[in-house]
C-alpha positions as CSV (number, residue, x, y, z in Angstrom):
1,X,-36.8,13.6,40.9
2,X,-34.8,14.6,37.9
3,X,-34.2,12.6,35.2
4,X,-30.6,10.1,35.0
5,X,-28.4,11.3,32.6
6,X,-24.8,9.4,31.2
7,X,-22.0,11.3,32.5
8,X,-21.1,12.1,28.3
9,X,-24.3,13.5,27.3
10,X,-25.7,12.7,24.3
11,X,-24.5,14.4,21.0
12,X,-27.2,14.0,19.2
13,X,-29.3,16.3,21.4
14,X,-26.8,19.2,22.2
15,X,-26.6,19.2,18.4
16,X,-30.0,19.9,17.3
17,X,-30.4,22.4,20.5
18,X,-27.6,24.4,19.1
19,X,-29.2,24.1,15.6
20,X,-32.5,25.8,17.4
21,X,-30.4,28.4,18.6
22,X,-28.6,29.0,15.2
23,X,-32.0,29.2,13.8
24,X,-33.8,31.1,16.2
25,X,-31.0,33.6,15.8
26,X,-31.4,33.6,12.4
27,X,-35.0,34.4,12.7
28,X,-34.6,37.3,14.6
29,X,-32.0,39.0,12.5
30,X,-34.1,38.4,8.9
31,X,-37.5,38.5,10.6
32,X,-38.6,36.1,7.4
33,X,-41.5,33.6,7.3
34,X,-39.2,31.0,5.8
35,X,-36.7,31.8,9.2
36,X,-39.7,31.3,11.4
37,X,-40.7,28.0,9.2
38,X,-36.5,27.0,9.8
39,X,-36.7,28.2,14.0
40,X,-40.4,25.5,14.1
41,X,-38.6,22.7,12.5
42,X,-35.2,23.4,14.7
43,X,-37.5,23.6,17.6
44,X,-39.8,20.6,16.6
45,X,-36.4,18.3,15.9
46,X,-34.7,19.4,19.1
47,X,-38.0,18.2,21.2
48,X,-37.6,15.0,18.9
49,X,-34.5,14.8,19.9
50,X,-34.3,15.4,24.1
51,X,-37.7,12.8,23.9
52,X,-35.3,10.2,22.6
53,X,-32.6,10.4,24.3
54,X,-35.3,10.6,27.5
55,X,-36.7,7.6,27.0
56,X,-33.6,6.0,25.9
57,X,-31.9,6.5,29.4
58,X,-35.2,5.1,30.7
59,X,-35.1,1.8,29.1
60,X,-31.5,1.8,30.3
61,X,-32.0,2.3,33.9
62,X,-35.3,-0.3,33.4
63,X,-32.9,-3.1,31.8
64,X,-30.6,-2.1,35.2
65,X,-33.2,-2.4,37.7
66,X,-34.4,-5.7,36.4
67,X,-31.0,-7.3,36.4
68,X,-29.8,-6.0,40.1
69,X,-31.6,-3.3,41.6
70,X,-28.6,-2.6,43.9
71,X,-26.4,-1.6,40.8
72,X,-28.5,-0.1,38.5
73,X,-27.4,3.7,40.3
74,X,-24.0,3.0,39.4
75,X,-25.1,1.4,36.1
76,X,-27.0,4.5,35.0
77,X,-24.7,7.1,36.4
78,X,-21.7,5.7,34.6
79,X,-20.6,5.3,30.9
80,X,-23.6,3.4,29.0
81,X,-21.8,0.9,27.0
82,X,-22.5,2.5,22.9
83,X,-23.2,6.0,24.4
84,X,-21.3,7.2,21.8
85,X,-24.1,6.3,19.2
86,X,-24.1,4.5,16.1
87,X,-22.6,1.2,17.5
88,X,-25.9,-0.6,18.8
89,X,-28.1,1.3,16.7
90,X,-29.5,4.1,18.9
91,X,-28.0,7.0,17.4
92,X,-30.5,9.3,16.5
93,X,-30.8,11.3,12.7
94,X,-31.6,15.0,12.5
95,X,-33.1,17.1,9.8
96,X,-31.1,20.1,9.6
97,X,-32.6,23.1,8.7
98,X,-31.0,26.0,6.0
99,X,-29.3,28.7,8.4
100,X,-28.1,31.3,5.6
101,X,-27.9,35.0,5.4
102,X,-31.0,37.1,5.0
């Protein structure tokens, strides 16, 4: 069964998976030990990331299925209410990593 997702995405995540692209880009092209150290942090932060927002849509579709069980579908699979991030708090913070020039 794959996982519910809000129809916007979350930010936060697409964010830090571009960021591990960026980096792992980078580490290719300069082949450096401090790119590889920026591409394991990217990569590290981006899991952090997707795990967050995971169990965040969880506890969303939980909360759902305990009010009404009939709505929580339509509940989960529309616009969570602060999906935007930063209103109720669960906005998530990400360490960015130094993408420069060999």
């Amino acid at each position: 069964m794959a996982t519910p997702e809000p129809a916007d995405g979350h930010p936060e995540v697409k964010g830090a998976v571009r960021l591990k692209k960026e980096t792992y880009r980078a580490w290719m092209a300069c082949g450096t030990p401090e790119a590889a150290d920026g591409y394991q942090q990217a990569r590290w932060n981006a899991a952090w990331a997707v795990a967050e927002a995971k169990t965040w849509v969880w506890e969303e579709f939980s909360e759902a299925m305990e009010k009404d069980f009939r709505l929580a579908p339509k509940v989960i699979l529309g616009k969570p209410s602060g999906a935007s991030g930063g209103e109720d708090g669960n906005s998530l913070t990400l360490f960015t990593v130094g993408v420069g020039s060999c």
